[in-house]
C-alpha positions in Angstrom: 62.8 73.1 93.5 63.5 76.1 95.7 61.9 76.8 98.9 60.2 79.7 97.2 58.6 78.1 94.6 57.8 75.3 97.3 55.8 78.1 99.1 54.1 79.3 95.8 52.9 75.9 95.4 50.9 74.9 98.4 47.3 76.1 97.8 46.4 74.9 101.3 49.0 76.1 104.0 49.1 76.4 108.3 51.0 78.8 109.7 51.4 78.3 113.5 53.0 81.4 115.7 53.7 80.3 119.2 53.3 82.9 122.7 57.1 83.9 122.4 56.8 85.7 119.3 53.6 87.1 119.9 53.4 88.5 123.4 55.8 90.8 125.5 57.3 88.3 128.2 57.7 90.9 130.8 53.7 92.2 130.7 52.0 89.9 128.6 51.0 92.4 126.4 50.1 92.0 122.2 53.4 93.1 120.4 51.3 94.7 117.7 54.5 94.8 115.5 54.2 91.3 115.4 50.9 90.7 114.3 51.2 93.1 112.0 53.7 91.3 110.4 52.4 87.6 110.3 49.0 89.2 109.2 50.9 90.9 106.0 52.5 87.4 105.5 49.2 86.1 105.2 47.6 88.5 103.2 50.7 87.4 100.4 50.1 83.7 100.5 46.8 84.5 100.1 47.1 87.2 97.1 49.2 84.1 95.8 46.4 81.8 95.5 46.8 79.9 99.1 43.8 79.4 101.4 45.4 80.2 105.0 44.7 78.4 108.4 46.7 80.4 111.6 47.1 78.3 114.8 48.0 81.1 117.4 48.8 81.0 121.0 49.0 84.1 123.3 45.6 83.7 124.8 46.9 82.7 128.3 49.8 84.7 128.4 47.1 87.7 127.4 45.2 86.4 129.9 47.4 86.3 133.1 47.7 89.9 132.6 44.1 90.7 132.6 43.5 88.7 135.8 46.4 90.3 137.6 48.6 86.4 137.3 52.0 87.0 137.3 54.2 86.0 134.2 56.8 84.8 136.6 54.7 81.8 138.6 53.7 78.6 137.2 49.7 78.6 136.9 47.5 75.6 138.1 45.0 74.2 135.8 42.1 76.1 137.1 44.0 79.4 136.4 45.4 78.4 133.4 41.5 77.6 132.3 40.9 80.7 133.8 43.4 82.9 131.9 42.2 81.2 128.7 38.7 82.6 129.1 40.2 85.9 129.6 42.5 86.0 127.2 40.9 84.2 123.9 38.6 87.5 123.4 41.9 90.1 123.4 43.7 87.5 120.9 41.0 87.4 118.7 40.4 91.3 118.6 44.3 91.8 118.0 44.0 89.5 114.8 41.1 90.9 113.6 42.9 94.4 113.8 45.8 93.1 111.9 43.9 91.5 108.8 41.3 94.1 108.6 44.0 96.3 107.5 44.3 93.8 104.3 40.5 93.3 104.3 39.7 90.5 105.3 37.9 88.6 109.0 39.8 86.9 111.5 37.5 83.4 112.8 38.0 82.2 115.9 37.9 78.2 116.4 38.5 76.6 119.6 39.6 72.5 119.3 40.2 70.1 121.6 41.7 66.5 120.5 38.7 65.0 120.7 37.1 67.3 117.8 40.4 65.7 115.7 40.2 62.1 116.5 36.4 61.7 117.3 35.2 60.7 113.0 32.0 62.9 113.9 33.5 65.8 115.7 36.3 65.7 113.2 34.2 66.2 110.1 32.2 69.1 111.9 35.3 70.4 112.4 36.8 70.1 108.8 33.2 71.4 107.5 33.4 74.8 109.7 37.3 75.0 108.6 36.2 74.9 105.3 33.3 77.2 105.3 35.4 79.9 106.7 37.7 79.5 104.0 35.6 79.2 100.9 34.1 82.4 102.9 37.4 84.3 102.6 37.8 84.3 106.6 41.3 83.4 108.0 40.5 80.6 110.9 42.7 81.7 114.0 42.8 78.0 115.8 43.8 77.8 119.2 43.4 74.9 121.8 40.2 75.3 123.4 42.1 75.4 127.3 39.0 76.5 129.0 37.9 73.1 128.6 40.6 71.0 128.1 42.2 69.3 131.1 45.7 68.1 131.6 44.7 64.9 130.6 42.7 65.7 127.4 44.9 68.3 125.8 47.1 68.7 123.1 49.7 70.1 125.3 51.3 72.3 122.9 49.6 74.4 119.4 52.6 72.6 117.3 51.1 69.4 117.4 47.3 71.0 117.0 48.8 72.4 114.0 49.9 69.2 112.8 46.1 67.8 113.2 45.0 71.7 111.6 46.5 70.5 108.7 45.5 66.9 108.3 41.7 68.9 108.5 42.2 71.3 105.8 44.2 68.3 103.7 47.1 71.0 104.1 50.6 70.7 101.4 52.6 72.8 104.0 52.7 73.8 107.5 55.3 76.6 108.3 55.8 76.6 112.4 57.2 80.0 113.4 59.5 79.7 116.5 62.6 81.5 117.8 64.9 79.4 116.2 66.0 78.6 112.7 65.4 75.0 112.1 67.0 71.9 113.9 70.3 71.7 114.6 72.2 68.3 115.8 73.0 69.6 119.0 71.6 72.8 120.8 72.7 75.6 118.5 74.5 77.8 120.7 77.1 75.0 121.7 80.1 74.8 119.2 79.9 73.1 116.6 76.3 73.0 116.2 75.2 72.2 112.7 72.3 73.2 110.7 70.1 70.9 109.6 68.6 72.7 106.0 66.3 69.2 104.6 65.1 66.5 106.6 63.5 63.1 105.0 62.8 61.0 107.8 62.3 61.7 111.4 64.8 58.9 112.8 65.5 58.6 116.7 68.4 59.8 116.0 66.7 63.2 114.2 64.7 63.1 117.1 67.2 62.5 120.0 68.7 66.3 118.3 65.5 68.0 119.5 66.1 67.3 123.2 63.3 67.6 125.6 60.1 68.8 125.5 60.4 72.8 127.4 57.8 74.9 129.3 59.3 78.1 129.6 58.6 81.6 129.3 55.0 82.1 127.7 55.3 79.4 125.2 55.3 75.2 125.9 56.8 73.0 123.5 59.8 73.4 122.8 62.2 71.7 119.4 60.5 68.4 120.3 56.8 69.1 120.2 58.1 70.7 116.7 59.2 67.1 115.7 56.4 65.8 116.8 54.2 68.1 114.7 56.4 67.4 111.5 55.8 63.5 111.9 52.2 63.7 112.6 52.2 66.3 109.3 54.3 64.8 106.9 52.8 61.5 107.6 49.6 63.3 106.3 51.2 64.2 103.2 52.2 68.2 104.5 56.0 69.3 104.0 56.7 71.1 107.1 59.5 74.1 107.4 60.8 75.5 111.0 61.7 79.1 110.7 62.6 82.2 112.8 58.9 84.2 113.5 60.3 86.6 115.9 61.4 89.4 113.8 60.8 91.1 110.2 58.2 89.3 107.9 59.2 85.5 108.5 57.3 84.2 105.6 58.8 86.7 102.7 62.1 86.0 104.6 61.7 82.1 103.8 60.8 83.4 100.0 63.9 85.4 100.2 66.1 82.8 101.2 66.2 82.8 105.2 67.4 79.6 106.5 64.9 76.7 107.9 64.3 73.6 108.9 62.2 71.4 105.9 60.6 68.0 106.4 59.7 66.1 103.5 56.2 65.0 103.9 55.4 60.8 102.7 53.4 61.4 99.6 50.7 63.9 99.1 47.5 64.8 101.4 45.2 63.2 99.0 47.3 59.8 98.8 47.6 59.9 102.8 43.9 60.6 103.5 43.2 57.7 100.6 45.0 55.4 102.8 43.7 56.3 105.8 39.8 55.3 104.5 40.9 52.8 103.2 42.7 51.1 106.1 39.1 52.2 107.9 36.2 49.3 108.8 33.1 49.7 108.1 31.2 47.8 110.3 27.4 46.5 108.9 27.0 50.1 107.2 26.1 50.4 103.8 24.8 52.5 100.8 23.7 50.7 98.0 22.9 52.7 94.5 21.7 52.8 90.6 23.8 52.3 88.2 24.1 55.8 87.4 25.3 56.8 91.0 27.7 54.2 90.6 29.2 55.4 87.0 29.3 59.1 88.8 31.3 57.9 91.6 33.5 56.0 89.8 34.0 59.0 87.4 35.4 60.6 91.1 32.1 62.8 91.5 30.2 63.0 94.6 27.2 60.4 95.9 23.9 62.4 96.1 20.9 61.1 97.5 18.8 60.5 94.5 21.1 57.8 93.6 20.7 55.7 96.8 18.2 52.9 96.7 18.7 51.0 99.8 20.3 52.0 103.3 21.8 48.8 105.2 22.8 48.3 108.6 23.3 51.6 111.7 25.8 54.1 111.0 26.8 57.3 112.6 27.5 60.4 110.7 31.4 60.5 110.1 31.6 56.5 110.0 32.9 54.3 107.3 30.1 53.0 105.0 30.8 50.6 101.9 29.0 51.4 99.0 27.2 48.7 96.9 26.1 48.4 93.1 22.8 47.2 92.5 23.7 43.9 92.4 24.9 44.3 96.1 28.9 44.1 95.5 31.3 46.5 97.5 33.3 48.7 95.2 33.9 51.9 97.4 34.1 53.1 101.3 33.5 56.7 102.4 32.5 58.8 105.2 28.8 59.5 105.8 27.7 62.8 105.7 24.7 61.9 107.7 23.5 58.8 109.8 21.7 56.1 108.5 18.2 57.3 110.2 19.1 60.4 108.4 20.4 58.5 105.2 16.9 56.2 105.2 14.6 59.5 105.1 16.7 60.8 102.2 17.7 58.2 100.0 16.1 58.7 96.5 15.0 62.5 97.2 17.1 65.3 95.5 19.4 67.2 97.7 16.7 70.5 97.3 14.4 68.0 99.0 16.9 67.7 102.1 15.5 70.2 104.3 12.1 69.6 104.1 12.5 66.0 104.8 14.8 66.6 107.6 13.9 69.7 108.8 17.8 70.9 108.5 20.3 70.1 106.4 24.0 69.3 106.7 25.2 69.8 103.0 23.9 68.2 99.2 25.8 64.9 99.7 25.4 61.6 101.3 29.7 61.3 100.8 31.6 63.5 99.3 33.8 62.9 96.9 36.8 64.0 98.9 35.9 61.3 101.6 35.6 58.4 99.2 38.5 55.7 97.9 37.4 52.8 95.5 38.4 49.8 96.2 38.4 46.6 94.5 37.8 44.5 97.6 34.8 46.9 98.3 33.8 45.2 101.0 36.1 46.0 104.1 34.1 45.7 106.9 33.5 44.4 110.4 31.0 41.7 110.2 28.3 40.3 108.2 26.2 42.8 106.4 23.0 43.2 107.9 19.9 44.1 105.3 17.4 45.6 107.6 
């Protein structure tokens, strides 16, 4: 398969463009050029059928120049969190420029790693990603570093666009940088060789990326990019390191330009799969008619009309089992809501939601997407408990 028709065939895709190629270094001005370019890039995947996620830097680097913070001097964190703040507005407006020449919204989304490894945090975060998409909106992600400390940070957008695409249940994540792909030993020594297709991230593979860099306006650095593509591809999303610093990078890839490509292990769906499955679910539980149980076995979503009983404290996001009526495990998901929530709905139909609750967080008590049979059924942390 060619790395065009690759491309074509990802209907989910992340395309991460670091400071560097975005930002003049010298004033830390928007290099409209630039935008333009990744924004036209977009608009093609899109036109192609592909729902598009862009994780962008620049708002710092956008930032020190609004605050009068030279390029030249390393920031502290309180700066840094300053420049942010300042800066997140002007890289928002300079996307929104760019796409609205194709027609369509830039959205901003600000994450921290908590909202990516918290279950809760994580599905509002999916939810909102999805929204925007099925909205037609291009979600511009960027760490949310007016919050986020040193100690609770991602550190670098390559890896948040590793955890961007294990959200969106991505099949490829294309990380612009200023260099072509990985190369066994830093490419402008002699000899240096190209790496073009990459399996498995061994030490050895990652002993070629040398040492994580902060430099310049960008972090990072060929490491954090291996980092990224292991995190990725163990979620089931190839991964391709290209040049973003010139031309159209994307139609270049199409056209042949030479890249780095990481074989991702299986498929999003198969990785995610695993993931619930491997997941306990302590003394929650969901126990439904025998119609609910034909429809989610058939792979269709669980509504609340076919809940009878709600066993055990849950919070929205957790692992719950799901019962027959005889009270066997065949199936864990994640709960759409708690089991307070779950208890006040069970039985009503989702039009009822609202007026029950008073609000309402979607039609589904777990959606289909978040729900793996399993034969064992009931995985879980302890005795169930059936008040």
């Amino acid at each position: 398969m060619t790395l065009q028709s690759r491309i074509a065939a990802a209907r989910r895709v992340v395309v991460k463009i670091g400071s560097a190629q975005l930002i003049d270094p010298a004033t830390g001005a928007a290099r409209a050029d630039r935008f333009a370019a990744i924004a036209a890039d977009i608009a093609s995947l899109r036109q192609g059928g592909a729902k598009v996620v862009l994780v962008s830097s620049g708002a710092v680097a956008m930032g020190r120049a609004r605050l009068g913070l030279a390029m030249s001097r390393t920031l502290t964190l309180e700066e840094k969190q300053a420049a942010a703040a300042a800066g997140q507005s002007v890289l928002i407006s300079a996307w929104d420029q760019a796409f609205s020449a194709h027609g369509f919204i830039a959205a901003q989304a600000l994450l921290t790693p908590g909202d990516t490894e918290a279950r809760r945090r994580w599905l509002n975060a999916r939810n909102t990603l999805q929204a925007l998409l099925g909205l037609g909106a291009v979600p511009v992600v960027n760490e949310n570093d007016t919050v986020a400390t040193d100690e609770l940070r991602f550190g670098d957008n390559d890896r948040l666009a590793a955890r961007v695409g294990q959200l969106i249940g991505a099949q490829l994540l294309i990380i612009l940088s200023d260099v072509d792909g990985l190369y066994d030993r830093p490419p402008d020594m002699a000899g240096a060789k190209h790496l073009a297709e990459i399996d498995t991230i061994t030490p050895d593979i990652e002993a070629m990326a040398g040492p994580a860099l902060a430099t310049g306006a960008g972090t990072g650095g060929m490491a954090s990019k291996l980092a990224a593509a292991r995190i990725a591809a163990a979620a089931g999303c190839a991964v391709v390191i290209a040049r973003g610093d010139e031309g159209r990078p994307v139609r270049a890839l199409e056209q042949g330009a030479r890249c780095s490509w990481f074989t991702p292990a299986g498929t999003p769906e198969s990785a995610r799969r695993a993931w619930i499955r491997g997941l306990l679910a302590g003394d929650g539980a969901l126990q439904l008619d025998a119609g609910a149980v034909a429809a989610v076995k058939a792979g269709r979503s669980l509504l609340p009309p076919g809940v009878t009983q709600v066993h055990g404290a849950f919070e929205r996001g957790a692992a719950v089992r799901l019962l027959d009526p005889g009270g066997d495990g065949f199936a864990i998901g994640l709960a759409g809501y708690d089991d307070r929530e779950a208890r006040a709905i069970a039985g009503k139909k989702s039009a009822e939601i609202e007026a029950v609750l008073g609000y309402r967080r979607g039609a589904v008590l777990v959606h289909a997407d978040d729900l793996v049979l399993d034969a064992a059924g009931a995985r879980r942390a302890g005795d169930r408990d059936d008040a």
